[in-house]
TORTI-809565 format. One record per residue (C-alpha): residue in three letters; residue number from 0; x, y, z. Coordinates in pm, 1 decimal. Example, Ala and Ser with C-alpha at 12.3 -4.5 7.8 and 13.67 -1.06 7.14 Angstrom:
BEGIN
+-----+-----+----------+----------+----------+
:   r :   k :       xx :       yy :       zz :
+-----+-----+----------+----------+----------+
: ALA :   0 :   1230.0 :   -450.0 :    780.0 :
: SER :   1 :   1367.0 :   -106.0 :    714.0 :
+-----+-----+----------+----------+----------+
//
This chain:
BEGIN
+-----+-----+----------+----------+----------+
:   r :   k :       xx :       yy :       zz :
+-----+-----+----------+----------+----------+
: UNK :   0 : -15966.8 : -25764.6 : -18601.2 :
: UNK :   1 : -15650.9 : -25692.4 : -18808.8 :
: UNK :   2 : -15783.0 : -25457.4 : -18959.8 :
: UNK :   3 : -15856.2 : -25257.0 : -18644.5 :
: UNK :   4 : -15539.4 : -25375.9 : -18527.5 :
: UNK :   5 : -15359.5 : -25200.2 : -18774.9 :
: UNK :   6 : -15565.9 : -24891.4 : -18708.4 :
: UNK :   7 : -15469.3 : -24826.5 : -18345.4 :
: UNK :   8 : -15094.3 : -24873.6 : -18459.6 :
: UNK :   9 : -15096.4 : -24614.8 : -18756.4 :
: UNK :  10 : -15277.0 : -24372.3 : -18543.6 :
: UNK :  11 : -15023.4 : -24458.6 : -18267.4 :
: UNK :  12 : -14722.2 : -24453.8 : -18476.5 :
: UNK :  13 : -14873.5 : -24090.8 : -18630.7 :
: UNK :  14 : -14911.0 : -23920.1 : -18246.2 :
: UNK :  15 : -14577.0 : -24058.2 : -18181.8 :
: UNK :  16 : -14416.3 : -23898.6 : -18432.5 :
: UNK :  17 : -14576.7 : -23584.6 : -18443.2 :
: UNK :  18 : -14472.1 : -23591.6 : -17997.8 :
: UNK :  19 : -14287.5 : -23293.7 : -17938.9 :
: UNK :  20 : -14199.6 : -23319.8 : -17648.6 :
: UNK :  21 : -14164.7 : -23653.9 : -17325.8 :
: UNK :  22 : -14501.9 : -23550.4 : -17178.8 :
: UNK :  23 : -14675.7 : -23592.6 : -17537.0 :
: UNK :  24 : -14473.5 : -23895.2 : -17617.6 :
: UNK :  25 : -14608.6 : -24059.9 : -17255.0 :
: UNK :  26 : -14937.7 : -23941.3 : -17309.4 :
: UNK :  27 : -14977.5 : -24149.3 : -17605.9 :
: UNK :  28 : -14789.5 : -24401.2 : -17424.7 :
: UNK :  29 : -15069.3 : -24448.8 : -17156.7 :
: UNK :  30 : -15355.2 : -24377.6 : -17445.6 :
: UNK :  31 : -15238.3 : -24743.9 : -17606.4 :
: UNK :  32 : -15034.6 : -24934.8 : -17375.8 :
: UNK :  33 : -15160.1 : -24850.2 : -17051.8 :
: UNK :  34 : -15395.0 : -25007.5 : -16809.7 :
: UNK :  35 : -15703.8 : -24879.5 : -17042.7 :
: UNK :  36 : -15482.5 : -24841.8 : -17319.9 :
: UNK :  37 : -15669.6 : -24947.4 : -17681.8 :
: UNK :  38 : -15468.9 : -25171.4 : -17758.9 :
: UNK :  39 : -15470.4 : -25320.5 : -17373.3 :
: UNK :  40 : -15878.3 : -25364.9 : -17441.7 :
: UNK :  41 : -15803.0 : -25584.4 : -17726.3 :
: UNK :  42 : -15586.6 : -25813.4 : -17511.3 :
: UNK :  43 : -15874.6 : -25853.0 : -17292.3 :
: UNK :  44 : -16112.2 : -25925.2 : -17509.0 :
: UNK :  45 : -15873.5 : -26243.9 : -17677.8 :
: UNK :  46 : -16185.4 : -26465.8 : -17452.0 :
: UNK :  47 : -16453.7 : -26354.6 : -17725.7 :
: UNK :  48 : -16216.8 : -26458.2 : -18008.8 :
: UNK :  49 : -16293.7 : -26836.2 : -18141.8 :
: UNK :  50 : -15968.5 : -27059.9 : -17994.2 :
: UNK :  51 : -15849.3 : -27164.4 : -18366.0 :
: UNK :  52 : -15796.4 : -26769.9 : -18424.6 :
: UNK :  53 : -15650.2 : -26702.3 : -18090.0 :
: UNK :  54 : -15262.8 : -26770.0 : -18216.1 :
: UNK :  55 : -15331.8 : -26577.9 : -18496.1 :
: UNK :  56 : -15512.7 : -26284.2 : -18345.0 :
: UNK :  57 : -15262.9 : -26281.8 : -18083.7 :
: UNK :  58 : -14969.8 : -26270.8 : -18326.5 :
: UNK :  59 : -15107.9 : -25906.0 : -18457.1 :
: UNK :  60 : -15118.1 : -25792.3 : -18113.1 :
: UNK :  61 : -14782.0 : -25865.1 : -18034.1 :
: UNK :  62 : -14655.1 : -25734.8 : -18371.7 :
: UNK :  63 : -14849.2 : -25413.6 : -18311.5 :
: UNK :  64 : -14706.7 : -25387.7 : -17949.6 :
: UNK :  65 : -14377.7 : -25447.6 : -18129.5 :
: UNK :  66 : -14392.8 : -25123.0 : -18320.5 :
: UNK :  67 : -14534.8 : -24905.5 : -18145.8 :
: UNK :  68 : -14297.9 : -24955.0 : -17839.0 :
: UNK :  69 : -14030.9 : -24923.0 : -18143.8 :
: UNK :  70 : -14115.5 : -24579.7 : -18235.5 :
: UNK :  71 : -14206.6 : -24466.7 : -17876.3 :
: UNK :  72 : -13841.2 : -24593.0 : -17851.1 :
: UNK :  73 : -13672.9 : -24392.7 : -18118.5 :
: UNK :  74 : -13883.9 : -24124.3 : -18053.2 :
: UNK :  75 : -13777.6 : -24097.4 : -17714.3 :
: UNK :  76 : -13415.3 : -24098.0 : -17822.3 :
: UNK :  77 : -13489.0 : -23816.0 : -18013.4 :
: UNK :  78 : -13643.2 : -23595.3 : -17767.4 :
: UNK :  79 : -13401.0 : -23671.1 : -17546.9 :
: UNK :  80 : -13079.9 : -23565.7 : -17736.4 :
: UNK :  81 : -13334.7 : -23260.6 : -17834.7 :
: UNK :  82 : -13352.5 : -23179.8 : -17477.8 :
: UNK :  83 : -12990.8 : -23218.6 : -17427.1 :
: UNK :  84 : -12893.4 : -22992.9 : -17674.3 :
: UNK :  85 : -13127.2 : -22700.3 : -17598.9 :
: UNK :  86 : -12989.3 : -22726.9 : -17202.8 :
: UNK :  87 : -12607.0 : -22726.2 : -17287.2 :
: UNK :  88 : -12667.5 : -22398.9 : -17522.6 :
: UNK :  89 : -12901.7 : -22219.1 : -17210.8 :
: UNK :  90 : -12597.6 : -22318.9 : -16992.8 :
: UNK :  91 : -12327.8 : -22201.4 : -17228.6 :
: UNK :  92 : -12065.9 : -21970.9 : -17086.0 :
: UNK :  93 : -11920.7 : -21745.7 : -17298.9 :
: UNK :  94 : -11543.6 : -21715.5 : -17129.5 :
: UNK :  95 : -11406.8 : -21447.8 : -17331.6 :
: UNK :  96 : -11680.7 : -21228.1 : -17218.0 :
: UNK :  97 : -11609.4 : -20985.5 : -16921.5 :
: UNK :  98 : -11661.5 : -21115.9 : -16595.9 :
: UNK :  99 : -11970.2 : -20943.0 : -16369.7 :
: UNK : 100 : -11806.9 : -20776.4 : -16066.1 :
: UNK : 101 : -11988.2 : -20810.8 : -15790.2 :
: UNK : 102 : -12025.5 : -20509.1 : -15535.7 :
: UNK : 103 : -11910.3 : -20622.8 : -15161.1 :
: UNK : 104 : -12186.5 : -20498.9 : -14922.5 :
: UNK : 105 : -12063.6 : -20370.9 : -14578.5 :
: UNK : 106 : -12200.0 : -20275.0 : -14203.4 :
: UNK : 107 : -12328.3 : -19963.4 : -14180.1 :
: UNK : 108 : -12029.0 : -19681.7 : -14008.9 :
: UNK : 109 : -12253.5 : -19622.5 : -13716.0 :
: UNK : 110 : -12266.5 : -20041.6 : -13678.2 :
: UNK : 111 : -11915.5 : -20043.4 : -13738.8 :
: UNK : 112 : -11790.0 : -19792.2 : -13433.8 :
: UNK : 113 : -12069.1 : -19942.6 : -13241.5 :
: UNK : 114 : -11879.3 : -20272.2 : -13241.8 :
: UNK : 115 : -11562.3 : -20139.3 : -13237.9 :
: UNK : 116 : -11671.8 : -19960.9 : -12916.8 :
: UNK : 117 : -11788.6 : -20305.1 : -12789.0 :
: UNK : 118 : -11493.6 : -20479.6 : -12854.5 :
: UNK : 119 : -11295.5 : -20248.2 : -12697.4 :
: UNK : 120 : -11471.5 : -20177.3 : -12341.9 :
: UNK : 121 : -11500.7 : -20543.3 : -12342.9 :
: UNK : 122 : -11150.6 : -20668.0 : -12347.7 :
: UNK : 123 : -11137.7 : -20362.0 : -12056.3 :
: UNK : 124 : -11372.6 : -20627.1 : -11830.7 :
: UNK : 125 : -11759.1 : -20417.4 : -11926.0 :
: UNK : 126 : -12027.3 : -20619.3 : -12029.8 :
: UNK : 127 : -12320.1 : -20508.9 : -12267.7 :
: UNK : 128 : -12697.3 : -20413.2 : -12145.0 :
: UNK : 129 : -12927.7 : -20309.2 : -12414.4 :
: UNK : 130 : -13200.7 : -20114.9 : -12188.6 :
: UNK : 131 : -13572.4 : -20047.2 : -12411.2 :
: UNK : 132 : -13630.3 : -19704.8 : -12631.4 :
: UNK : 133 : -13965.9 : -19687.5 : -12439.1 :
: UNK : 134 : -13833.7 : -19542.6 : -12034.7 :
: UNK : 135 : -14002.3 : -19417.0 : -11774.6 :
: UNK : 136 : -13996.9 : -19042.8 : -11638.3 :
: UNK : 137 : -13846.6 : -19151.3 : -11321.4 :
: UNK : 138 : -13531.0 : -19419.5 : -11499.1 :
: UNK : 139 : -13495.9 : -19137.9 : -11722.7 :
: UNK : 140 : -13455.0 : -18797.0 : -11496.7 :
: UNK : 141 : -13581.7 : -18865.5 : -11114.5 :
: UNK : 142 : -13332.4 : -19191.6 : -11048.5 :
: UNK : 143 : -13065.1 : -18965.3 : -11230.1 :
: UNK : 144 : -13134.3 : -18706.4 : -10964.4 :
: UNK : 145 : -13336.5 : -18491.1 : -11211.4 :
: UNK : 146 : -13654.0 : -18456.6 : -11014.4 :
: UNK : 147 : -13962.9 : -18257.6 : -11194.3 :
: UNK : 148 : -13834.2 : -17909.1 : -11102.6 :
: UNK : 149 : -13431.9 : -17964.9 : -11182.8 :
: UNK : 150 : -13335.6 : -17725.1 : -11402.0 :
: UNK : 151 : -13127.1 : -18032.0 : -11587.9 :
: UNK : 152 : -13484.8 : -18114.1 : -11741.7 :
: UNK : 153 : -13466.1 : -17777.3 : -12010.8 :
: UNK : 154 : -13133.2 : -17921.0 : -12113.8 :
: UNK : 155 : -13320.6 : -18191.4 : -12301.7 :
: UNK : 156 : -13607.1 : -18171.8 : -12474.0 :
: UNK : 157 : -13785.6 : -18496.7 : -12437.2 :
: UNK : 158 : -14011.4 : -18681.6 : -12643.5 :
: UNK : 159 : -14285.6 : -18770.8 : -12424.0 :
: UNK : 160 : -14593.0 : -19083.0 : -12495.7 :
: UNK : 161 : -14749.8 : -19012.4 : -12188.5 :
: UNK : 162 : -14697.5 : -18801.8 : -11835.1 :
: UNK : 163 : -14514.3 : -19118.8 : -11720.4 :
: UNK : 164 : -14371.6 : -19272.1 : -12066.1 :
: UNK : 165 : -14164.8 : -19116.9 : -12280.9 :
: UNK : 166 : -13879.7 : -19203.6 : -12549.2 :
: UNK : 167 : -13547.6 : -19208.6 : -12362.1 :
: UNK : 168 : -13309.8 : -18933.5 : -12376.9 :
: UNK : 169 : -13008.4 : -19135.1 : -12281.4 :
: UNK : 170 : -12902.7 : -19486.1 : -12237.2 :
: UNK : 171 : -12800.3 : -19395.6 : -11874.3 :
: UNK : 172 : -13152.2 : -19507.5 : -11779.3 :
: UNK : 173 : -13017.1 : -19879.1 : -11839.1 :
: UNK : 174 : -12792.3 : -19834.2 : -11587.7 :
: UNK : 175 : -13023.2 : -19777.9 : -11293.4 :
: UNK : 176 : -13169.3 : -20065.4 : -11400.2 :
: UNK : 177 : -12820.7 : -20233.7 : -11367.2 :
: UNK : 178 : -12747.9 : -20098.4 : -11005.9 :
: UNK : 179 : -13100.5 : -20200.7 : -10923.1 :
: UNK : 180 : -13065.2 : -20537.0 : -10980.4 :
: UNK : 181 : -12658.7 : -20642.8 : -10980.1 :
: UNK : 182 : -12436.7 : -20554.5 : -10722.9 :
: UNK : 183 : -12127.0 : -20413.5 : -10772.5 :
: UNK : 184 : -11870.3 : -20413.9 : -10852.4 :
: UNK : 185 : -12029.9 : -20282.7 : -11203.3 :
: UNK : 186 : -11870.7 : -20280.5 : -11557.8 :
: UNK : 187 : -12079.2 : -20221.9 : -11802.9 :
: UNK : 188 : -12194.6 : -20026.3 : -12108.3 :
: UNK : 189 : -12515.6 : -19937.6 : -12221.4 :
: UNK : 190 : -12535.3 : -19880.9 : -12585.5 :
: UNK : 191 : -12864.5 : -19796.4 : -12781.9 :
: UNK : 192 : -13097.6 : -19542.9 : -13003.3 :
: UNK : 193 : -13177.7 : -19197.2 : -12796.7 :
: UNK : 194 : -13410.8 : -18966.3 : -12912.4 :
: UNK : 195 : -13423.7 : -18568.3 : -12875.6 :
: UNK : 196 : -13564.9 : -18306.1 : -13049.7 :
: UNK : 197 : -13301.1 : -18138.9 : -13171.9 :
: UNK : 198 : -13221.4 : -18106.5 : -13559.8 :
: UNK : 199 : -12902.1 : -17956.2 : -13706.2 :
: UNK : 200 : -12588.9 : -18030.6 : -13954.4 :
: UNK : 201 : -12461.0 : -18179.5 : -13590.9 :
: UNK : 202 : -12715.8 : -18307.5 : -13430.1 :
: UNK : 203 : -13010.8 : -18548.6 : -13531.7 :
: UNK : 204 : -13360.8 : -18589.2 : -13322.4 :
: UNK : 205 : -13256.3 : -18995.9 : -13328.6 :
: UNK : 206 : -12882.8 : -19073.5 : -13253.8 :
: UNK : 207 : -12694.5 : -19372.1 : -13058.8 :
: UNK : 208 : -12515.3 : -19353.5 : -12789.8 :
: UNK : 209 : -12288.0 : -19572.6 : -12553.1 :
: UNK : 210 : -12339.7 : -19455.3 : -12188.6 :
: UNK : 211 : -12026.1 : -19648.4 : -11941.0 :
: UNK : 212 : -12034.4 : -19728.1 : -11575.2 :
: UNK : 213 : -11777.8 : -19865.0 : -11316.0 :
: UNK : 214 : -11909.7 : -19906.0 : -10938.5 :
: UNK : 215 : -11621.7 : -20014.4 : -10697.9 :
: UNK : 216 : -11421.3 : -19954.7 : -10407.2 :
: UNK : 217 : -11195.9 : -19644.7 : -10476.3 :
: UNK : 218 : -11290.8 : -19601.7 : -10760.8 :
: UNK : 219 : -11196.7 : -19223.0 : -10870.5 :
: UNK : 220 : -11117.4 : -18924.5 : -11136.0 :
: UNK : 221 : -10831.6 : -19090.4 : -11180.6 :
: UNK : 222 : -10963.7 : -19410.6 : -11298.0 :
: UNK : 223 : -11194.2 : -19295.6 : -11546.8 :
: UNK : 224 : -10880.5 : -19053.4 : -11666.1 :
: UNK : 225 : -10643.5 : -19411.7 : -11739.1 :
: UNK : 226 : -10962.9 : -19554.5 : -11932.5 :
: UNK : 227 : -11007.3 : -19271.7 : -12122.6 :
: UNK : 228 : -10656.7 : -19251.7 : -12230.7 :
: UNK : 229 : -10680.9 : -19613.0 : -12329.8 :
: UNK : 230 : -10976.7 : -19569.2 : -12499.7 :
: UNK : 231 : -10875.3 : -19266.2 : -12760.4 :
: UNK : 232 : -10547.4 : -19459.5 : -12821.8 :
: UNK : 233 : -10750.6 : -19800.9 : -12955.7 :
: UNK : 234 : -11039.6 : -19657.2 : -13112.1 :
: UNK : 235 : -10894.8 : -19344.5 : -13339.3 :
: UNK : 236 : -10557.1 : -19588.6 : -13370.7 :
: UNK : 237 : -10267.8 : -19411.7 : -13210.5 :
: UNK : 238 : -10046.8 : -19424.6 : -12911.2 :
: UNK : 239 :  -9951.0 : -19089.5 : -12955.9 :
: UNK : 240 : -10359.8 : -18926.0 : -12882.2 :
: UNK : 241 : -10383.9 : -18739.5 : -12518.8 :
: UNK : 242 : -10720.3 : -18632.6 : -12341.5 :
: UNK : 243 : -10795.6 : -18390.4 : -12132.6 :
: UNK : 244 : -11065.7 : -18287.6 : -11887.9 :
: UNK : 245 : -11273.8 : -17957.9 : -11858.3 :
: UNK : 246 : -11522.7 : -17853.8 : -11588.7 :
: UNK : 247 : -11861.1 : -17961.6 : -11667.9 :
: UNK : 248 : -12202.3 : -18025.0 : -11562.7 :
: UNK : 249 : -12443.9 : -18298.9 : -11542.4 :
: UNK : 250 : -12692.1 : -18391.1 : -11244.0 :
: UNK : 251 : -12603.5 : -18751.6 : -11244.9 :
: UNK : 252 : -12239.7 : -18698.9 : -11201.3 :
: UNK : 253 : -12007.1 : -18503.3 : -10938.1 :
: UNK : 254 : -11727.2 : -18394.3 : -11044.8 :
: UNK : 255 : -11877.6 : -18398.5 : -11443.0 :
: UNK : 256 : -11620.3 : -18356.8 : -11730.5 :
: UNK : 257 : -11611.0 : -18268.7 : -12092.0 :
: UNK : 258 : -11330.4 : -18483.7 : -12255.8 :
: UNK : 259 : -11111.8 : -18370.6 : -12521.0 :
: UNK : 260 : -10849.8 : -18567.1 : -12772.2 :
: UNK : 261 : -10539.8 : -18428.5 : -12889.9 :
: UNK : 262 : -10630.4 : -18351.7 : -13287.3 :
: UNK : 263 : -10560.5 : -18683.7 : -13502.1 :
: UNK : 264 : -10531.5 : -18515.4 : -13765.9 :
: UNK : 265 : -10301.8 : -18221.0 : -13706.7 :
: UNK : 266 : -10140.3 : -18357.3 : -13395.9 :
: UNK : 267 : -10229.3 : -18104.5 : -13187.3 :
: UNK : 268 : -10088.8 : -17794.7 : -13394.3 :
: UNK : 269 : -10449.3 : -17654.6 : -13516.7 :
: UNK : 270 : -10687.0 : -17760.8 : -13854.7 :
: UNK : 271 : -10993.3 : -17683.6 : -13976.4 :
: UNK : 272 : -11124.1 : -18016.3 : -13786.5 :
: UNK : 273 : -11033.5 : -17915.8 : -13445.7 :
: UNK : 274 : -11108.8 : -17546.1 : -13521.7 :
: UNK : 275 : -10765.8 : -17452.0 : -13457.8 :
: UNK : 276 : -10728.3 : -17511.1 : -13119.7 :
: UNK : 277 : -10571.5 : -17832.6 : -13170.1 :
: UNK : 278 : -10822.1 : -18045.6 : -12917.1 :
: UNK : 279 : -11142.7 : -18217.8 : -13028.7 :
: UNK : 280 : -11471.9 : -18302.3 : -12796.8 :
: UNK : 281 : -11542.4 : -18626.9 : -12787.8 :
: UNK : 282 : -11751.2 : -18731.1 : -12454.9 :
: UNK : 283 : -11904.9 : -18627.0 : -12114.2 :
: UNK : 284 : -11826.6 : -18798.1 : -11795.1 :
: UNK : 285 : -11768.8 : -18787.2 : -11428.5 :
: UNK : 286 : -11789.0 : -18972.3 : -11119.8 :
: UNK : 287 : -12107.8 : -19109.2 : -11052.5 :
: UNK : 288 : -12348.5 : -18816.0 : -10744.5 :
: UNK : 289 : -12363.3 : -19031.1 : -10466.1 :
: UNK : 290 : -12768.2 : -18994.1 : -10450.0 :
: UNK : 291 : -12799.9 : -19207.6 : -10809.6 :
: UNK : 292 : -12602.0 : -19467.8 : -10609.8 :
: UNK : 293 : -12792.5 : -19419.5 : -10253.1 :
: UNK : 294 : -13088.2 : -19449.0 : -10483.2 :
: UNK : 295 : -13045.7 : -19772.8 : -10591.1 :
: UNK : 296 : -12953.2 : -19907.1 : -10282.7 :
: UNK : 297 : -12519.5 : -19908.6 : -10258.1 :
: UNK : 298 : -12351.6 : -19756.8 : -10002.7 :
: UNK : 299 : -12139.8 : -19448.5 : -10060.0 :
: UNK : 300 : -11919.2 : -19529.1 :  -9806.9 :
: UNK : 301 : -11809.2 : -19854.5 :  -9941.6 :
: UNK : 302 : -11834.8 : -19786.8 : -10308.1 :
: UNK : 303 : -11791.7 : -19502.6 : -10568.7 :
: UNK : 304 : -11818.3 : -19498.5 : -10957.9 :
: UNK : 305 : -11763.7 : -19287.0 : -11273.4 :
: UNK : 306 : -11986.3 : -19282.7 : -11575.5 :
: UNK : 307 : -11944.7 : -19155.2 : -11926.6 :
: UNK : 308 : -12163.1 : -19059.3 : -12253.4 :
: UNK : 309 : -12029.7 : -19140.1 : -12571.5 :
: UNK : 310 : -12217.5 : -19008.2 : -12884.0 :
: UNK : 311 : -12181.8 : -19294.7 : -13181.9 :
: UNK : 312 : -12245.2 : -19075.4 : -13451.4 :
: UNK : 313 : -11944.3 : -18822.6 : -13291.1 :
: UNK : 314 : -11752.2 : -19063.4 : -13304.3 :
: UNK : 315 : -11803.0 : -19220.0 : -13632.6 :
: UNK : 316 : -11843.1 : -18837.6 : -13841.5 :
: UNK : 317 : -11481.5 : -18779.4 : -13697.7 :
: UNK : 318 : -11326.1 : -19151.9 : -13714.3 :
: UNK : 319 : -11444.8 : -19126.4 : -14076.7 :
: UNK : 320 : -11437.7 : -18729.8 : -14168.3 :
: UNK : 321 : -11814.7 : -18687.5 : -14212.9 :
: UNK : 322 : -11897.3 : -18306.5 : -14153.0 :
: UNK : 323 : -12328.7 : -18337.5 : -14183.4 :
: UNK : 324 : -12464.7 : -18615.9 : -13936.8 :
: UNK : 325 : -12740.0 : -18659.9 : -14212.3 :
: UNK : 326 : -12537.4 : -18812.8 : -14438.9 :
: UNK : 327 : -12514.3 : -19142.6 : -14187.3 :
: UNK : 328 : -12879.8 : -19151.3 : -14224.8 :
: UNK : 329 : -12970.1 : -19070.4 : -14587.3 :
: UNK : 330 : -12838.6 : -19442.2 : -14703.0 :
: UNK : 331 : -12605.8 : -19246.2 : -15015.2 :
: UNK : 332 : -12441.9 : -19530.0 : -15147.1 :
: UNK : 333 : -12193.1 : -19258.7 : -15300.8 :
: UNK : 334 : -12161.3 : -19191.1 : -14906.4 :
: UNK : 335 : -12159.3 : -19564.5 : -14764.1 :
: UNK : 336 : -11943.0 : -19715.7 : -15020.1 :
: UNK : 337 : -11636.6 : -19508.4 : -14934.5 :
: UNK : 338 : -11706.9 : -19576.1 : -14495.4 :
: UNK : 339 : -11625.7 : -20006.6 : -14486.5 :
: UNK : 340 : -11376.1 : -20162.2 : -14340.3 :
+-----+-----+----------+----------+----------+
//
């Protein structure tokens, strides 16, 4: 019996050592001193052993015990300060190196006039109404007096899914849905992707746009006029901007307008940007025909309206100087990087 005895704890005191690591060391751990553990077995079997031998036998066992939970002991120590050590030098900061800069991401410029836009019509009273991509011929043309034989129709070319579904063409569609279902008075602005197929350095067959509406009582040319003025002044950042109003047409609007800014840039004496003429395009409006309004059920004779087109990109390529509407779509970082706020 000692003999054996002193078997298990050489061999034990031999794995222990040779442990490099705490899931080694408890392996052996469990291999003598656990519930099966050899050295456990030969505490159990102390009944077979003749009672005068017992003390005896039993004083190996505890001796063996003794040093083997001595080493696992030390050896624990050991791998422990081991461990220690190898985790302070992976977490060792070297503080005379250079520190890592960090790049600053950013909204995109389109996001960034888009809620610049928002912030401004809403302290004005408007609320938002995000319409779907997906319209119907008739909230598309026919409810914005465009019926199927308007010649308004070749000023677009539309994207159509089906003969009844197409991809909008403007976010004005949102706003029959508006007048459908509120009644006024109306404040709101419709902002979203159109799509058209139309491809140049100016133009892009998907662009966003923010289509405005106001439905009250008197409401006239002059109103929309005042907002306009307020809106140039906030959103290119100076008091001194004027607008002005040229003749236009659309079918959903009568009178329609094109509206013009006094150059930012030049103040109105003639650039490059505003071609020389010292006025810049920025937006189409008008007050609202009376048969989109009749069509979705207000009366003309109580209530009038104006409603207005503004193109995000437009806005952002001259907020920002960008002369190629691709580049707000190509994701250039060279591009992006210089466009945050």
């Amino acid at each position: 019996m000692q003999n054996k005895l002193n078997e298990i704890r050489e061999k034990a005191i031999a794995q222990i050592s040779a442990a490099t690591n705490l899931d080694a060391l408890n392996e052996v751990r469990n291999t003598v001193l656990g519930k099966k553990g050899e050295l456990t077995l030969v505490l159990r079997g102390m009944k077979d052993v003749a009672p005068e031998d017992r003390p005896k036998v039993g004083q190996w066992v505890n001796e063996a015990r003794d040093a083997i939970e001595t080493t696992l002991e030390s050896q624990l120590k050991k791998l422990e300060k081991e461990a220690l050590k190898l985790r302070y030098e992976s977490e060792k900061i070297d503080v005379t190196m250079p520190e890592e800069v960090l790049t600053q991401g950013s909204l995109h410029p389109i996001t960034l006039v888009k809620n610049e836009l928002v912030d401004i019509f809403g302290s004005m009273g408007f609320f938002v109404y995000e319409g779907t991509e997906i319209e119907t011929d008739y909230y598309n043309f026919t409810a914005l007096n465009t019926p199927d034989d308007h010649p308004a129709r070749d000023m677009q070319d539309t994207f159509y899914l089906t003969p009844e579904f197409l991809l909008r063409t403007q976010t004005s569609a949102g706003q029959v849905h508006v007048m459908e279902s509120k009644k006024p008075p109306i404040k709101v602005i419709s902002p979203g992707k159109v799509f058209r197929s139309d491809d140049d350095a100016t133009h892009s067959p998907m662009f966003s746009q923010m289509e405005g509406l106001v439905v009250d009582k008197g409401i006239s040319l002059c109103d929309l006029k005042g907002m306009l003025d307020e809106f140039v002044k906030k959103i290119f950042g100076s008091d001194n901007i004027k607008t002005r109003l040229r003749p236009s047409y659309f079918p959903f609007t009568e009178p329609s307008v094109e509206v013009d800014v006094s150059c930012f840039q030049c103040g109105g004496c003639g650039c490059k940007l505003c071609k020389g003429t010292g006025w810049i395009e920025v937006l189409g409006a008008g007050v609202v025909n009376n048969k989109v309004l009749e069509g979705c059920g207000i009366d003309t004779n109580e209530y009038s309206g104006f409603a207005f087109g503004i193109g995000l990109e437009r806005i952002a390529m001259l907020k920002y100087g960008i002369n190629n509407i691709k580049m707000l779509f190509e994701s250039d970082m060279r591009v992006l990087k210089q466009l945050h706020e």
